[in-house]
N, CA, C and O atoms as CSV, one atom per row, in Angstrom:
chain,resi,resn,atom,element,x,y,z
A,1,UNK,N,N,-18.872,12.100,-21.151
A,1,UNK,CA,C,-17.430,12.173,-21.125
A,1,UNK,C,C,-16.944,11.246,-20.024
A,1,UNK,O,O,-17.372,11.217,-18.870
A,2,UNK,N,N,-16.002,10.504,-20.541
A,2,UNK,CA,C,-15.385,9.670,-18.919
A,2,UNK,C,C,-14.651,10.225,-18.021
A,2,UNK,O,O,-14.020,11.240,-18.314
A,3,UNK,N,N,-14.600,9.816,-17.077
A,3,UNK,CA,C,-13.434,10.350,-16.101
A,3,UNK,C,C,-12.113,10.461,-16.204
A,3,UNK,O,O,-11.437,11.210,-15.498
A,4,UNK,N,N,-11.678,9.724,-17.088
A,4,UNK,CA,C,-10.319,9.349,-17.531
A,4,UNK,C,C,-9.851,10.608,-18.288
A,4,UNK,O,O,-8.783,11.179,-18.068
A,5,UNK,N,N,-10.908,11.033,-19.347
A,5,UNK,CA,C,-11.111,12.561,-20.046
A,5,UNK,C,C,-10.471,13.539,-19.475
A,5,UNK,O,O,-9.504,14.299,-19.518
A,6,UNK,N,N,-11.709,13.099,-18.746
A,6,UNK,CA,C,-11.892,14.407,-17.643
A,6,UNK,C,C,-10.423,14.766,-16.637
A,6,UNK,O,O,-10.157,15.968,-16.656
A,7,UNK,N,N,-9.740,14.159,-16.031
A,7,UNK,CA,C,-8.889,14.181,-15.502
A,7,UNK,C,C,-7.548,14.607,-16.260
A,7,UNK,O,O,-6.654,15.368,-15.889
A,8,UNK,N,N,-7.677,13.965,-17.293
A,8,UNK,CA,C,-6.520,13.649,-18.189
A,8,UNK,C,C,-6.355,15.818,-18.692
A,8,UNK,O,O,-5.482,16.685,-18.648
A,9,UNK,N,N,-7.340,15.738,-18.972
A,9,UNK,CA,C,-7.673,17.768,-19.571
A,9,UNK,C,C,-7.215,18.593,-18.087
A,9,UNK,O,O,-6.484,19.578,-18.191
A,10,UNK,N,N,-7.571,18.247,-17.047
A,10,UNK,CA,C,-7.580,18.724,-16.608
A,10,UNK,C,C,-5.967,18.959,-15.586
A,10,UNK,O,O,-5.707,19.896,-14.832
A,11,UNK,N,N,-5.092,17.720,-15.927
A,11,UNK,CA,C,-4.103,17.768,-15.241
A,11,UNK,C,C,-2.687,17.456,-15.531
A,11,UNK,O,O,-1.804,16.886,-14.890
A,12,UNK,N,N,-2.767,18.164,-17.030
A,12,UNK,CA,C,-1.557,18.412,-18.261
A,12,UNK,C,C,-1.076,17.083,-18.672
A,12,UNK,O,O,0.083,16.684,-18.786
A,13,UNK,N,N,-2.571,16.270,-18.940
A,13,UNK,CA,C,-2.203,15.314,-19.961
A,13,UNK,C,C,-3.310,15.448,-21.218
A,13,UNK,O,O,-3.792,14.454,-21.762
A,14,UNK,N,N,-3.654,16.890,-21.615
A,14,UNK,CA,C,-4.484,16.888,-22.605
A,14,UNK,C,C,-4.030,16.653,-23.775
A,14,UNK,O,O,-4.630,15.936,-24.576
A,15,UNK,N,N,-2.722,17.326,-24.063
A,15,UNK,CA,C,-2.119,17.040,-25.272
A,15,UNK,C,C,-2.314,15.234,-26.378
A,15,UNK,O,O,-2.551,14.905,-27.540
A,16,UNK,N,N,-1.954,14.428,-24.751
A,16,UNK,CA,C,-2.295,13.215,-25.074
A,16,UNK,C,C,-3.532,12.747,-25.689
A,16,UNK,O,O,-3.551,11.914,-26.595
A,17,UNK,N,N,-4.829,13.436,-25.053
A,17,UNK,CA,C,-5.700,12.943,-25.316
A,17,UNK,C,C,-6.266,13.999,-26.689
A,17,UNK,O,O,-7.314,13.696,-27.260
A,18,UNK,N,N,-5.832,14.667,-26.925
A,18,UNK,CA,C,-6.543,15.275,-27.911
A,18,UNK,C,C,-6.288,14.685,-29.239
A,18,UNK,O,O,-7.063,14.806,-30.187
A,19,UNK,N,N,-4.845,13.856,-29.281
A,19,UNK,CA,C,-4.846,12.961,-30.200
A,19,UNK,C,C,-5.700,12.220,-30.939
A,19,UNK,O,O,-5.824,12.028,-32.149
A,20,UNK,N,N,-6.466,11.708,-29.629
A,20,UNK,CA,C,-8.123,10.887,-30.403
A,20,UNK,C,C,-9.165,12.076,-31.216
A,20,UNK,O,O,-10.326,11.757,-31.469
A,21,UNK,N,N,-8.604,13.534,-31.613
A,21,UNK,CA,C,-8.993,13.881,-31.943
A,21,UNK,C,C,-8.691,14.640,-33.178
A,21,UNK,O,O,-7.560,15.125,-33.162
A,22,UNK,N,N,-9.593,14.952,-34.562
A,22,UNK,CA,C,-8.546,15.564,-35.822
A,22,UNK,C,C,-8.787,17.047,-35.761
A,22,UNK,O,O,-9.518,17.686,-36.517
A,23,UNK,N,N,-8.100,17.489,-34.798
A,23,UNK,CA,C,-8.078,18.702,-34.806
A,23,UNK,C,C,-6.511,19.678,-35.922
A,23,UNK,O,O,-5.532,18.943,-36.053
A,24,UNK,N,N,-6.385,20.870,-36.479
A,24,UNK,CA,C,-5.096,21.190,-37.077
A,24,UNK,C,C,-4.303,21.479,-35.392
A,24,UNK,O,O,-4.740,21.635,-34.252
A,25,UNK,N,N,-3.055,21.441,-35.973
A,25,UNK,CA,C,-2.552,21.552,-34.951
A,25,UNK,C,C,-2.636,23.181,-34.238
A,25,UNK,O,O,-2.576,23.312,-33.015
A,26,UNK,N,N,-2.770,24.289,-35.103
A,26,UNK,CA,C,-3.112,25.180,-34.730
A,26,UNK,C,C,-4.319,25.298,-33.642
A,26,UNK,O,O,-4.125,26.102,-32.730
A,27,UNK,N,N,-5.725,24.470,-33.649
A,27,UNK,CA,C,-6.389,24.223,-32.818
A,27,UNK,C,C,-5.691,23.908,-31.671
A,27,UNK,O,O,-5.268,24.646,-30.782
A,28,UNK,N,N,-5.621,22.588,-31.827
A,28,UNK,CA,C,-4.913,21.945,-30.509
A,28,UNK,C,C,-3.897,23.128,-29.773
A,28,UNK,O,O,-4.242,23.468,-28.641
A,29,UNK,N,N,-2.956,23.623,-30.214
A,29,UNK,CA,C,-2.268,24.422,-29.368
A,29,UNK,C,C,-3.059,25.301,-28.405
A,29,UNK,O,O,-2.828,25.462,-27.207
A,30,UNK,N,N,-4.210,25.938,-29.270
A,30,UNK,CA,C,-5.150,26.877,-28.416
A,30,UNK,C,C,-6.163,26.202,-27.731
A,30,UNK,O,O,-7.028,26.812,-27.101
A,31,UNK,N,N,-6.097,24.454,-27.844
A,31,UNK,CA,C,-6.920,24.164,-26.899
A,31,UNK,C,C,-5.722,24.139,-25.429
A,31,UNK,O,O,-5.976,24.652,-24.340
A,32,UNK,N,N,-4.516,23.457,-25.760
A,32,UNK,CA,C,-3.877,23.350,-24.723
A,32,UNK,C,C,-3.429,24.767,-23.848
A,32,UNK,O,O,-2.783,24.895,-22.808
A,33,UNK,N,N,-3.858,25.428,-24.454
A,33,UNK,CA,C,-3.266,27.194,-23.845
A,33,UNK,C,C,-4.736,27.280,-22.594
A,33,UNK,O,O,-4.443,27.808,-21.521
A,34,UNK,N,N,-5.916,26.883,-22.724
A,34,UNK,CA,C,-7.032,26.910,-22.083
A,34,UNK,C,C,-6.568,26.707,-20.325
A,34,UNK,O,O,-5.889,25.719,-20.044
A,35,UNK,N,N,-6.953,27.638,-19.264
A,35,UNK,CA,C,-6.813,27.549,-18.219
A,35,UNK,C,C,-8.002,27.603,-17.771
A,35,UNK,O,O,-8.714,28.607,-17.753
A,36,UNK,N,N,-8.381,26.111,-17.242
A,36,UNK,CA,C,-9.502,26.203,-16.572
A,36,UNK,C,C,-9.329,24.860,-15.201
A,36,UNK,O,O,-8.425,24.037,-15.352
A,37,UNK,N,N,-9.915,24.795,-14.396
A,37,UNK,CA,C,-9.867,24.403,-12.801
A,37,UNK,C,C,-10.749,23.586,-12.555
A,37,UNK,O,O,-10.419,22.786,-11.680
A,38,UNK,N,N,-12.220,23.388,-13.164
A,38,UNK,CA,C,-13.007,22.720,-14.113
A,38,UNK,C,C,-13.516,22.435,-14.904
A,38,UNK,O,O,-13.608,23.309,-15.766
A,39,UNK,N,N,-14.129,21.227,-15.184
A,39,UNK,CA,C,-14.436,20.732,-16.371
A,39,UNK,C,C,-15.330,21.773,-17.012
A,39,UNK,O,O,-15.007,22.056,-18.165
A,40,UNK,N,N,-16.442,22.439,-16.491
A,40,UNK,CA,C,-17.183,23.120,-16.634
A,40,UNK,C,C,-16.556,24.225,-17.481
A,40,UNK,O,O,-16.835,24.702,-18.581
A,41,UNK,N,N,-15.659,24.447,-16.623
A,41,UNK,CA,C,-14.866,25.966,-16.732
A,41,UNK,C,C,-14.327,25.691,-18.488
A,41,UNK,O,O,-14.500,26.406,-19.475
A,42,UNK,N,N,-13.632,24.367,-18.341
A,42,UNK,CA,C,-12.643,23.949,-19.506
A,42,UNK,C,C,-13.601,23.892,-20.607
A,42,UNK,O,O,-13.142,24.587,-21.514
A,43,UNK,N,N,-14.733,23.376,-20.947
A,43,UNK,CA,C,-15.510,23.034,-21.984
A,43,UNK,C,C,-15.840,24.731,-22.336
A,43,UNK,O,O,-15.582,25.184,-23.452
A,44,UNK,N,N,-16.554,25.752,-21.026
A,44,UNK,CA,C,-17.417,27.055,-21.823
A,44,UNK,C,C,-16.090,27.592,-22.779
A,44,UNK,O,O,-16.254,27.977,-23.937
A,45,UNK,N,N,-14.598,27.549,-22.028
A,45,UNK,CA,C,-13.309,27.708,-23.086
A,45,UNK,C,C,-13.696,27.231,-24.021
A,45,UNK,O,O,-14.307,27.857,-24.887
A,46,UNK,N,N,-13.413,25.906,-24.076
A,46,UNK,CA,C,-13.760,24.925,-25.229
A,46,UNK,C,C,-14.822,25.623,-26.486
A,46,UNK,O,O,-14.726,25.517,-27.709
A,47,UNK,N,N,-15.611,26.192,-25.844
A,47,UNK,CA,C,-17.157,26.337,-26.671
A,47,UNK,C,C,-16.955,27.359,-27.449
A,47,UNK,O,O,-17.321,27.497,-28.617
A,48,UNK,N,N,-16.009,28.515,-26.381
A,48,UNK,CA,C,-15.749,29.987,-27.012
A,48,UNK,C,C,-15.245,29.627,-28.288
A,48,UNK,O,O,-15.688,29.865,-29.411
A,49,UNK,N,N,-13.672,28.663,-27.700
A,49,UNK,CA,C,-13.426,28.698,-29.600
A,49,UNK,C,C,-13.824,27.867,-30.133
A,49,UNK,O,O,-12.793,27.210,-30.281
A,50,UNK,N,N,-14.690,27.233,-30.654
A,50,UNK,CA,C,-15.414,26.529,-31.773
A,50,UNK,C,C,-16.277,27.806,-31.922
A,50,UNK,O,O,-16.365,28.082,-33.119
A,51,UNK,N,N,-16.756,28.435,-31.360
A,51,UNK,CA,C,-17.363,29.643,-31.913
A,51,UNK,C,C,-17.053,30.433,-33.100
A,51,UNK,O,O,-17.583,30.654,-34.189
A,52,UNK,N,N,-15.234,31.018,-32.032
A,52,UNK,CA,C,-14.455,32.086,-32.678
A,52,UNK,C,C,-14.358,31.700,-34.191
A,52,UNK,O,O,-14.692,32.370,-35.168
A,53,UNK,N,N,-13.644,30.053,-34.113
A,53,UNK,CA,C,-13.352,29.647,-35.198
A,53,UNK,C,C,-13.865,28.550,-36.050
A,53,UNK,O,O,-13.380,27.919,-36.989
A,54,UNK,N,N,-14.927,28.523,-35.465
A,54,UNK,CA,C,-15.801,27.628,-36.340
A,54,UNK,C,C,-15.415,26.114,-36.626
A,54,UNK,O,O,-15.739,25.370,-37.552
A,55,UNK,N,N,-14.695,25.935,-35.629
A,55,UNK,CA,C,-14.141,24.795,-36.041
A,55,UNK,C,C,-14.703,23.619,-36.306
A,55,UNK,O,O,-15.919,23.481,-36.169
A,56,UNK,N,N,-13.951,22.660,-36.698
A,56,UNK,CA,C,-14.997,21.048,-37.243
A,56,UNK,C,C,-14.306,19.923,-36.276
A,56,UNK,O,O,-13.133,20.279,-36.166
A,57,UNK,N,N,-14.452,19.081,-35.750
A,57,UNK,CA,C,-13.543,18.475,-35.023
A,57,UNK,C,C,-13.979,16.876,-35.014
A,57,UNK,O,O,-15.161,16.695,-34.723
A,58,UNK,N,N,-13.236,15.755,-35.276
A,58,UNK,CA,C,-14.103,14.792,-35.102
A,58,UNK,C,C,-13.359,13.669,-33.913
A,58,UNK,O,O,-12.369,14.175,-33.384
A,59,UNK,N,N,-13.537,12.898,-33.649
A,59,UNK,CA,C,-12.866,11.616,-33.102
A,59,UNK,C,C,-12.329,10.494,-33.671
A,59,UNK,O,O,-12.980,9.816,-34.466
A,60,UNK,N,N,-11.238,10.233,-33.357
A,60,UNK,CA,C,-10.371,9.363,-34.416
A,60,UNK,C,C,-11.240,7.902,-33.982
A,60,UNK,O,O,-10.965,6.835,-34.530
């Protein structure tokens, strides 16, 4: 992951970047609801829901 990512998630410019990604927008909202402080923190979020919801996600 780059730093640019990384920063960007972490300091309410995710919305932006999730663009590069085809998520429904229903995803995306519940990724942007994610409170986490690090990256670490932000991804095990991350992980929970692709779990919950099985999701498919790719990169534009």
């Amino acid at each position: 992951m780059d730093r640019e990512f990384e920063v960007a998630v972490l300091n309410g410019h995710r919305r932006e970047k999730l663009k590069e990604f085809s998520l429904s927008e229903a995803m995306t909202e519940k990724v942007i609801q994610i409170r986490a402080s690090s990256l670490q923190d932000f991804i095990g979020h991350l992980d929970h829901l692709a779990q919950l919801g099985g999701s498919r996600y790719s990169r534009k």
